[in-house]
N, C-alpha and C positions, 0 to 999 in steps of 0.2 A: 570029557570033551568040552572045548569052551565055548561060549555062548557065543554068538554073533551076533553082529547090527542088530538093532530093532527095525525091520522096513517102513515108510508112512504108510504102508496099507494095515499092516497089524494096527502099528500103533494108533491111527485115526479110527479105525472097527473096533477096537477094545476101547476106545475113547467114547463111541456112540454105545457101546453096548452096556456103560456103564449109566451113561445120561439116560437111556431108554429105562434101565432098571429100576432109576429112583424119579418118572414123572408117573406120578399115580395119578394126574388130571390130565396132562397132555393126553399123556397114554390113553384113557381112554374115552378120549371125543376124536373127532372127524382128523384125519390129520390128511389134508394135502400137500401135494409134493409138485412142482412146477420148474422142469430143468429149462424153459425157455428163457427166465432170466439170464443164464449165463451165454447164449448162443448168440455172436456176434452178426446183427443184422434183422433179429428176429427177437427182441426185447419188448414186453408187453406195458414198460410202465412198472409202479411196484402196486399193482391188483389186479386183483384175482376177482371172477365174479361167480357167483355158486347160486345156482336158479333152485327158485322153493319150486316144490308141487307145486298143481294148478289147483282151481276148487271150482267147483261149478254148482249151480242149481237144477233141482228138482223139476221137471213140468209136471203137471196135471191135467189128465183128461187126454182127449186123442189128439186135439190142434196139435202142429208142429210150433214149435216156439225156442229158436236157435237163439245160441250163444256163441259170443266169440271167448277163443281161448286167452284168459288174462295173465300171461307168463311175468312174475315176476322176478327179482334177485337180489342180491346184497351182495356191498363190493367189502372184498377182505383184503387190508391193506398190507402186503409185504414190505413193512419199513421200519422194522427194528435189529439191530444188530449189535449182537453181545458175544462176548466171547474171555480166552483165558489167554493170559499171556506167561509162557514160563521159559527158564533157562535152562537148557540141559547141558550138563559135562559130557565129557567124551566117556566118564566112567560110568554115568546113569545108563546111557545106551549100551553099554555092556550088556546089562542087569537082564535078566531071563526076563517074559511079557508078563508071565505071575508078579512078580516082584516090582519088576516099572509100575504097573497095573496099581499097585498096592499103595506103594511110596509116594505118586506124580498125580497118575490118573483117577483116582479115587477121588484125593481132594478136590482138586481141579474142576472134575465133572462134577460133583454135587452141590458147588458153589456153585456154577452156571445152572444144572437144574433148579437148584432155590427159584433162582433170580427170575428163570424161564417162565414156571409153575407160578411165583407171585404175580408178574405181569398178568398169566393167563385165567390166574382166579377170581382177578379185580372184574369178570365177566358176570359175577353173580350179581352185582348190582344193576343189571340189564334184563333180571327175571322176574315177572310182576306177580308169578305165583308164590306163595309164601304162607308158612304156617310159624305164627307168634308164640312161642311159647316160656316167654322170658320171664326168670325167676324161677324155674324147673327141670326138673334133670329131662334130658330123652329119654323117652321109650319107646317102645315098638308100637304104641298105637297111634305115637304121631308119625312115625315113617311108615306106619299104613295109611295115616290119611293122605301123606305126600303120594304112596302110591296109588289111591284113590285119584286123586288131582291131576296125575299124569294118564291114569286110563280113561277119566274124565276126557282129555284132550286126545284119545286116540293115540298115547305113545306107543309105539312095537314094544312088543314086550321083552325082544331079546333087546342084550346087551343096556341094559339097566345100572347103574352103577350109585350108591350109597356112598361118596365121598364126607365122610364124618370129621372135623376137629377131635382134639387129641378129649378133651374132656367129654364132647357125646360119646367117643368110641369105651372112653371109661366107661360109663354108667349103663350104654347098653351090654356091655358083657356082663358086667356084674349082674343084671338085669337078666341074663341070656345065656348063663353058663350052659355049657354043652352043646348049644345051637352050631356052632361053628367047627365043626371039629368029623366032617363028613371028612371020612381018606382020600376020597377024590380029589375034592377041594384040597386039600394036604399038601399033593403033589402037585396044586397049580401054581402055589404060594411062590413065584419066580420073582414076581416084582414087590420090590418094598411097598412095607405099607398095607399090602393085602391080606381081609383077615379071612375071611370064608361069605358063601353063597345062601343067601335066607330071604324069606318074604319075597323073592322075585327080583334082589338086587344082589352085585357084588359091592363086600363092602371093605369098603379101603380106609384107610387112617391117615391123614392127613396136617403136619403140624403148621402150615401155615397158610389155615381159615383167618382174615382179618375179621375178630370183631365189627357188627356194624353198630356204629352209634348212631341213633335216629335222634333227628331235628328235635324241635320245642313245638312245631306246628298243631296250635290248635286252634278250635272253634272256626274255619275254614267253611267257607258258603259259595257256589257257582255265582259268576255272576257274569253270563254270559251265555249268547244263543249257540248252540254247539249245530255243525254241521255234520253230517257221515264224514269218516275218513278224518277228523281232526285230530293231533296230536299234542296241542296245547288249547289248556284255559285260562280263561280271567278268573280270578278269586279276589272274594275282599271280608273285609269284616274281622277275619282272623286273626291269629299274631304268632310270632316265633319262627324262628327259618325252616326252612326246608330242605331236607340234603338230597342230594343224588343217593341212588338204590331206598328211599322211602316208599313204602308202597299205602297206598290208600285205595278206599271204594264211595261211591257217592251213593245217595240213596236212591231206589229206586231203579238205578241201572243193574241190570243181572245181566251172566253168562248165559250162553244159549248153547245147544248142544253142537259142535263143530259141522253136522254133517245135517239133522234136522231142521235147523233152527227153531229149535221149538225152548224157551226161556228155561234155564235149570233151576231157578228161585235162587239161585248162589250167587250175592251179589260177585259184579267181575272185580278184580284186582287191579289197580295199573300201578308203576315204580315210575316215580321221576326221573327222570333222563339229566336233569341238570340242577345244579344250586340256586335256592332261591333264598333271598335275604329277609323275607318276612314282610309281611303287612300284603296291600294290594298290589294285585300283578299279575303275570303270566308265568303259569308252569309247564313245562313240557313234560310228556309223559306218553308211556309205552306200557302196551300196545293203541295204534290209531283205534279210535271207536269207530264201529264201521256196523250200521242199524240194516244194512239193505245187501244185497246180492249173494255172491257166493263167498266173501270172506266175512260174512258179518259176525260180529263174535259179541254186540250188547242186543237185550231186548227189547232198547230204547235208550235216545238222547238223553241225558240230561235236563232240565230248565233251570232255569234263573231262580237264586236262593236255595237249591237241596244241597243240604250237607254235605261238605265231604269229612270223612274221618281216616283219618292216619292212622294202621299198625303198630300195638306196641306203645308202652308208655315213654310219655315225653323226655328227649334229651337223654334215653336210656341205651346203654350196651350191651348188646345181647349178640353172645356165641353162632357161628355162622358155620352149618354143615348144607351140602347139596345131593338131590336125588335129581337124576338124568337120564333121558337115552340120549346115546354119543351124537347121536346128528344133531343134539339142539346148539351145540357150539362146534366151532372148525379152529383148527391152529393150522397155520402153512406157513413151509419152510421152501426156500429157493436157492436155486446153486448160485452159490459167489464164483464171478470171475476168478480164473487160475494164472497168477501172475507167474510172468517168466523172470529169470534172471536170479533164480535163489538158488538155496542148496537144494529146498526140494518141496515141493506142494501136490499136494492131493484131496480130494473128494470121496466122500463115501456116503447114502444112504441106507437109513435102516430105518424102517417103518414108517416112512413119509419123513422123516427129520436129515436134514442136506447139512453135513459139516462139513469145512473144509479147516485142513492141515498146513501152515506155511512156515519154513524152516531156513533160517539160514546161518551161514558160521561165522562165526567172530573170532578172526584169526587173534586177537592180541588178547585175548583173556581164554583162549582155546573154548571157548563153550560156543550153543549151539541155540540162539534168542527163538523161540517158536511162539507162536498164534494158533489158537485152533476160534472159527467162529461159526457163529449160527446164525441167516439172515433168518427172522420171522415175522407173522403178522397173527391176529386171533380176528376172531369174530362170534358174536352170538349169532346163532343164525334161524332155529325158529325156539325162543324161549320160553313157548308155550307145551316144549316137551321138557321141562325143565323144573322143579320147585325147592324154594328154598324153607329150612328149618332153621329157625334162632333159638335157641334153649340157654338157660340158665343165666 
């Protein structure tokens, strides 16, 4: 019997189902999905706003002593759009959806996942917790202390994910032989990339972690009265620049425990948020220190002249894997307008990711010029469930 058309419903759902298969980061963080973009009349803007938990304090004793509720959020921006552009004959549409599948859609979508998945990983440099371990292979007792740092911060414990580079994923198996190899796990292995279930994460392999290379900054001193709630300092004294995703701690400032506040002795972490050129200035940096109420997360300011010291030896590149629960980052996708007047366009979601399909024919070369796109946007959104490993 002979094959017939390919419809744009197959073809755009074996198009997502193949993009789905090979995002081993999107895949597994928050993915929102917002069809109001497309509805003419009822356009939101391109963001999205995702409200944190509240946090509140403790009273003591029997007085009443009310709080108000402090809701906050963070806007996630739907304003990237990428997509694949291909030509099809009247004979490629022939071809059974195995074979199209094979031939078109395979490549196609995995060039767009790369591109997806690199944008959305460039999010590690927005996580201020981190374990240093450059110049040494991974092992499992640094991905226990990452899991330490996240139960530290109260992460849920399900859905955990161990997103490795291609060389930690080497060195922990060889490290790990037989850990990975439960039959259950076996049967889950659906999405590239995924190796098996240990320590309380799934762990996935991942080939494009960018190295981070950290700045030349050192000898860095406060020089500056810090207030609750700030997110930049003055520094002087020091020398060498300072990159965005640098994480440093100051002396004397510790984490407190999320829910007590009672000081952990662990000095806090914070990452730079932006480039600095070196000498005296201003750094921004994340998370805001915040000494007093219900998000307070140091067990004191800063003063004028404590150290600050930077992560990691100077000016060095060190291999970049992440441990996560999925809520500490969001990726959302939005329906694109369906233009009239072609051969033929379509829409289809599959697990919060909106593609659309547009097709039309080119009578003098008999082929069929098609688009398939993806609008999206990422965000971090609490990256205190989140830590990052540098190894080797």
């Amino acid at each position: 019997m002979p094959n017939t058309l390919l419809t744009p419903t197959a073809v755009t759902r074996e198009a997502l189902r193949i993009l789905h298969s090979k995002l081993s980061f999107v895949g597994s963080i928050v993915r929102e999905y917002d069809d109001s973009f497309a509805k003419s009349g009822a356009k939101i803007g391109d963001s999205l706003k995702i409200r944190l938990p509240n946090q509140y304090t403790v009273r003591a004793g029997a007085a009443l002593s009310t709080q108000d509720t402090d809701e906050s959020s963070v806007t996630l921006q739907v304003a990237t759009q990428k997509g694949v552009d291909l030509n099809f004959t009247s004979v490629d549409l022939t071809l059974s959806l195995d074979d199209f599948s094979k031939r078109i859609l395979e490549p196609a979508m995995s060039v767009l996942a790369a591109n997806m998945e690199a944008d959305a990983m460039s999010m590690y440099k927005d996580v201020h917790q981190s374990i240093w371990n450059g110049g040494a292979a991974a092992t499992l007792a640094k991905v226990l202390a990452g899991r330490k740092i996240l139960n530290d911060a109260l992460a849920p414990s399900s859905d955990r994910t161990a997103n490795l580079n291609t060389q930690d994923t080497i060195d922990l198996i060889d490290g790990l032989k037989g850990l990975f190899h439960d039959s259950k796990e076996v049967a889950r292995q659906y999405r590239e990339g995924f190796m098996g279930r240990t320590a309380g994460f799934d762990f996935t392999e991942n080939t494009m972690w960018a190295a981070h290379v950290r700045g030349a900054a050192a000898g860095y001193l406060v020089n500056d009265t810090m207030a609750s709630g700030d997110s930049s300092m003055d520094v002087d004294t020091g020398t060498g620049a300072i990159k965005k995703g640098d994480v440093f701690t100051i002396a004397g400032v510790f984490k407190v425990h999320p829910e007590t506040k009672v000081s952990t002795g662990i000095l806090q972490q914070f990452v730079v948020t932006a480039d600095h050129a070196g000498g005296a200035g201003t750094i921004s940096f994340s998370p805001a220190m915040i000494s007093t109420g219900a998000r307070q997360n140091v067990s004191a300011l800063p003063a004028n002249n404590d150290p600050v010291t930077f992560q990691g030896a100077a000016s060095s590149a060190v291999g970049t894997s992440l441990l996560y629960q999925k809520e500490a980052f969001a990726f959302a996708t939005a329906d694109l307008v369906m233009p009239s007047g072609v051969d033929f366009a379509r829409r289809e979601v599959l697990d919060g990711i909106s593609m659309r399909i547009v097709r039309q024919y080119d009578i003098n070369n008999d082929k069929f010029p098609c688009r398939l796109d993806v609008l999206y946007g990422y965000k971090t959104i609490r990256p205190q469930l989140a830590c990052r490993i540098h190894n080797n």
